[in-house]
N, C-alpha and C positions, 0 to 999 in steps of 0.2 A: 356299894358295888365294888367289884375288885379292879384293876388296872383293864385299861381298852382292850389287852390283848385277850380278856377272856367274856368278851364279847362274842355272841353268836354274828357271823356277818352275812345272815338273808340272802347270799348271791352277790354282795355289793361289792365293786370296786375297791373301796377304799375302810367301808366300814370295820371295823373289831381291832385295823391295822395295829402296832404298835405304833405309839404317836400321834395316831390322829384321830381330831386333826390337829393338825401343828398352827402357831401362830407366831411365827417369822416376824419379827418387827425390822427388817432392811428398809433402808429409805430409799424414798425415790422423789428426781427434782419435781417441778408443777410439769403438768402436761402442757402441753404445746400443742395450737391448733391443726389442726391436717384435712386436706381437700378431702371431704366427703362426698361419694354418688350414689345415692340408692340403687343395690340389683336389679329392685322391681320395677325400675325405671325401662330396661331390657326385658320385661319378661312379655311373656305372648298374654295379652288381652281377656285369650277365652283359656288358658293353663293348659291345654291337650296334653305336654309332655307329662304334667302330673296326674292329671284325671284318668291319663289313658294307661296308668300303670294296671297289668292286672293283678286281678283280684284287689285292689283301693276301695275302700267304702268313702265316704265323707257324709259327717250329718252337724248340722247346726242343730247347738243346744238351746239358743236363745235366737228370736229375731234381729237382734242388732250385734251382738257379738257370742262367739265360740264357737266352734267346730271342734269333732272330734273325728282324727283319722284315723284309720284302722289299714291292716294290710301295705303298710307305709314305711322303708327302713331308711333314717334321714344318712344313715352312714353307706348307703348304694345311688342318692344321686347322683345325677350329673349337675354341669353345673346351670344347662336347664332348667331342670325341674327345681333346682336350688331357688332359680331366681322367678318360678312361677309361686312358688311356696312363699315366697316373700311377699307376693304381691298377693296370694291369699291370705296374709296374717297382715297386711296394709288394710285387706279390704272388708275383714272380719274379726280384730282385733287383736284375738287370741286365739290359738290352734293346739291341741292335745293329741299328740302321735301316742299311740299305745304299743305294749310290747317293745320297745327298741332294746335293741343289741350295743348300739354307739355307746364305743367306751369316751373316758373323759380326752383321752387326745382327738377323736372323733370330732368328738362337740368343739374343740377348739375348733381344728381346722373346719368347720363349717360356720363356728363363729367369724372368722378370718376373713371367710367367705361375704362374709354381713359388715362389714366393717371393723376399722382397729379397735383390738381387744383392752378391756380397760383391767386395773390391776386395783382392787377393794385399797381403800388404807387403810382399814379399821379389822376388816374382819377373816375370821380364820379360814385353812387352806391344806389341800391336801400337800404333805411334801412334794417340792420339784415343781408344783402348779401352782404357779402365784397369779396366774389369769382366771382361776378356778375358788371362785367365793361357795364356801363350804355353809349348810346349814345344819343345825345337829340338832339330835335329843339321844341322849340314854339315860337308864335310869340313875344316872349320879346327878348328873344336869339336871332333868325332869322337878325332882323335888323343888333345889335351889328356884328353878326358872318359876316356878308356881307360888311359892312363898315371895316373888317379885312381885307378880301378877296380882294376889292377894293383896297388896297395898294400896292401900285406898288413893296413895300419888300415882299409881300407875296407871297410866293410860294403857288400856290394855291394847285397842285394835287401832290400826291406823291405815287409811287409803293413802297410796305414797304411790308416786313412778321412781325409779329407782336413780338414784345417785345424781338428781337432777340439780344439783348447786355443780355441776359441771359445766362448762364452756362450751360441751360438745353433748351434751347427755347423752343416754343408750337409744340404741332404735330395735332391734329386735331380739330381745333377750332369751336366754335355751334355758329351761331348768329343768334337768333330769331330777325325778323322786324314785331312788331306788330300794328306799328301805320306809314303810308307810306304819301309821301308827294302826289295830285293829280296826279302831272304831275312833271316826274324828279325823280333825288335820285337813280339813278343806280348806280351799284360799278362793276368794274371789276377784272377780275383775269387774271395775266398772268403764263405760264410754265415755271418754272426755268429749267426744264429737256430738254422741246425743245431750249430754250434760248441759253441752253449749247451746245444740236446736233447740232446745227445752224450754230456755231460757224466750224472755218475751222480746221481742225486738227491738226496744228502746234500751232494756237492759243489756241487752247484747254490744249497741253500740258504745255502754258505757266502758263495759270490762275490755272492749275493743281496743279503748284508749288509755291503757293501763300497764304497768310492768313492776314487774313484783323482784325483792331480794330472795335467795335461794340459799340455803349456807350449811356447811359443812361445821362447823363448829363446834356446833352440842354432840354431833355425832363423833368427833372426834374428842373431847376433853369426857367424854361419859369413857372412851377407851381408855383415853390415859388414865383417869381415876380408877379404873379398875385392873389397872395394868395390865391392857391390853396392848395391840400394837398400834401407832399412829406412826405410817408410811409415808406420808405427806404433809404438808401442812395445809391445813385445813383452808378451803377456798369460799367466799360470796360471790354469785354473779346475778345481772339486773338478766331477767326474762319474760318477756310478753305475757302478760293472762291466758292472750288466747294467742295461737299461733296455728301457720300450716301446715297441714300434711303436703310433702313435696312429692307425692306420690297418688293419691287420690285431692287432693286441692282443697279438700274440707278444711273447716276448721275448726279447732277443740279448746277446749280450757288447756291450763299448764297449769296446774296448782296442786297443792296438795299439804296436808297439814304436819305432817315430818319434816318436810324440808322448807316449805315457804314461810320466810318470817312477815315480813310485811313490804304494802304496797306502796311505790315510790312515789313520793309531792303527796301525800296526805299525811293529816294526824292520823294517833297510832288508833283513836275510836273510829273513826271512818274509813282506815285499812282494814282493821277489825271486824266491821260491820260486815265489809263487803266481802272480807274473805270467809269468815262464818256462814253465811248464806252460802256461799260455793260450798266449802266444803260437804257442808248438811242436805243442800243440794241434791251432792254427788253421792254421799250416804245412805241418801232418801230415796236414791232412783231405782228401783226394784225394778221398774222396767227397763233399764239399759242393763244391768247386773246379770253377770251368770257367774254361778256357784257349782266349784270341779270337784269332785270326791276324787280322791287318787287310788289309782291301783300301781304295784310296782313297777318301775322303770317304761312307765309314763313318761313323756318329755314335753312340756307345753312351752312355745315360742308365741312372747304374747310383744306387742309394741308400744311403749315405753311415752314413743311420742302421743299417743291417744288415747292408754287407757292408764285408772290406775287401780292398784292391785290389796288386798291386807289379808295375812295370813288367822286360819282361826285356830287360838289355843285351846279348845275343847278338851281336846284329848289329856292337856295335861293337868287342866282347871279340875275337869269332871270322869278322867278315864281311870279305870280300876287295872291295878298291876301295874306292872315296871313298862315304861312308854318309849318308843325306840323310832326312830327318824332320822332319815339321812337326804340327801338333795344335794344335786351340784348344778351351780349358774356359772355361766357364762355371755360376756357383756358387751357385745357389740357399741362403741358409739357413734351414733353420727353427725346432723348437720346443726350447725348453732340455729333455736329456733329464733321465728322468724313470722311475720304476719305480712299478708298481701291480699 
């Protein structure tokens, strides 16, 4: 394929650019903790300012989590409906606005709105947007990326909440998809909340009593071996199994097999054991799962603290012709989790 710039760009902000996307490696010190308050902590109960938008549709794709809103432009609300919309993606995990206009300074400042914006160390960025964690395919990458995949070391899918070996993890993440592959490219989400009801009640009170290491590490020395950027130096932090939502009071798992290494005061077979079972679990739960086909410049804000997510390479394993994908996240975090 020839240089990005002769890339067709689908309508996309940033796509076909010269450059991008770019992968800046500027450092940046550890984070520092900061007073966190959920929006949705302020929002109205019954949401009127959002529901009462006209012409809004709302439909739940699944009984436990997903909505898809229609008729919806997250770059016209106020800050109302901002923080009734919060408390709909608290209270249904994950939400899919269709059609949006919100360009990427848009989504920041709405991200801003959700709490302080986190800055990737690893991974690549539109110029000028280093809040702005870029996801790519074109067909140069495409090939590379699938001859990965093909390797029988690769794991190829993985349920992960995002960038949880942080001190602060994310709470309501934005990820606009504005360039989608024809056929393929779904991502799913599962419920850590049902994950955990699911569970039997003796077992509940075990993982209750529990807290796992979380670690940045492998995700950082897979960058640097590949001459990537590492921004940071790579972080471990101890976090609850299950922890609460500070917003609905529930409680969820915290795990997830990307980032969790293992569980703290046991051997590494009885961390093992019990993180296995979660995982497979969570894997197995077809009935808390909902699975989003994308159409372009879609934007789904899913919550980080309760659900976890893994993208599917379909498209590139098994799609005919040249495969083109583009997505831009943005990373709200917020409160150190926490069990009560």
């Amino acid at each position: 394929m020839s240089p990005a710039t002769q890339l067709p760009s689908f309508g996309s902000e940033f796509y076909g650019m010269p450059g991008y996307p770019a992968h800046p490696d500027q450092k940046y010190p550890p984070l520092e903790d900061y007073e966190y308050i959920d929006v949705a902590l302020k929002a109205d109960p019954a949401k009127e300012s959002l529901y009462g938008i006209e012409g809004a549709t709302f439909k739940d794709l699944e009984p436990v989590l997903g909505t898809e809103i229609t008729g919806v432009q997250l770059n016209q609300l106020n800050e109302q409906q901002r923080r009734d919309l919060a408390l709909l993606i608290a209270e249904r995990g994950v939400v899919f606005l269709k059609a949006q206009t919100a360009s990427a300074d848009e989504l920041l400042d709405i991200g801003r709105f959700f709490g302080r914006l986190h800055i990737h160390p690893t991974t690549e960025q539109p110029v000028g947007y280093p809040e702005v964690h870029v996801v790519y395919t074109d067909p140069t990458t495409a090939p590379k990326f699938k001859a990965h995949l093909e390797d029988f070391r690769t794991k190829r899918y993985g349920w992960h909440s995002d960038v949880s070996y942080e001190r602060q993890p994310p709470t309501y993440t934005l990820f606009k998809v504005d360039v989608v592959p024809e056929v393929g490219g779904s991502t799913l989400w599962a419920s850590q909340v049902t994950a955990y009801e699911t569970l039997t009640p003796k077992f509940q009170k075990i993982v209750e009593g529990l807290t796992a290491v979380h670690s940045a590490v492998e995700q950082y020395e897979s960058s640097k071996k590949r001459g990537g950027p590492t921004r940071r130096e790579p972080v471990e932090t101890e976090h609850p199994v299950v922890r609460t939502h500070p917003v609905t009071g529930k409680k969820a798992l915290f795990v997830n097999p990307i980032f969790t290494r293992y569980i703290v005061g046991l051997r590494a077979k009885e961390s093992d054991a019990i993180l296995n079972f979660l995982y497979d679990h969570i894997a197995n739960g077809i009935d808390f799962q909902v699975r989003y086909r994308w159409e372009a410049n879609t934007v789904a804000i899913w919550d980080n603290r309760q659900t976890v997510h893994s993208a599917n390479f379909d498209y590139i394993l098994h799609g005919k012709g040249p495969q083109y994908r583009n997505a831009l996240r943005v990373t709200p975090q917020g409160e150190r989790p926490y069990l009560e």
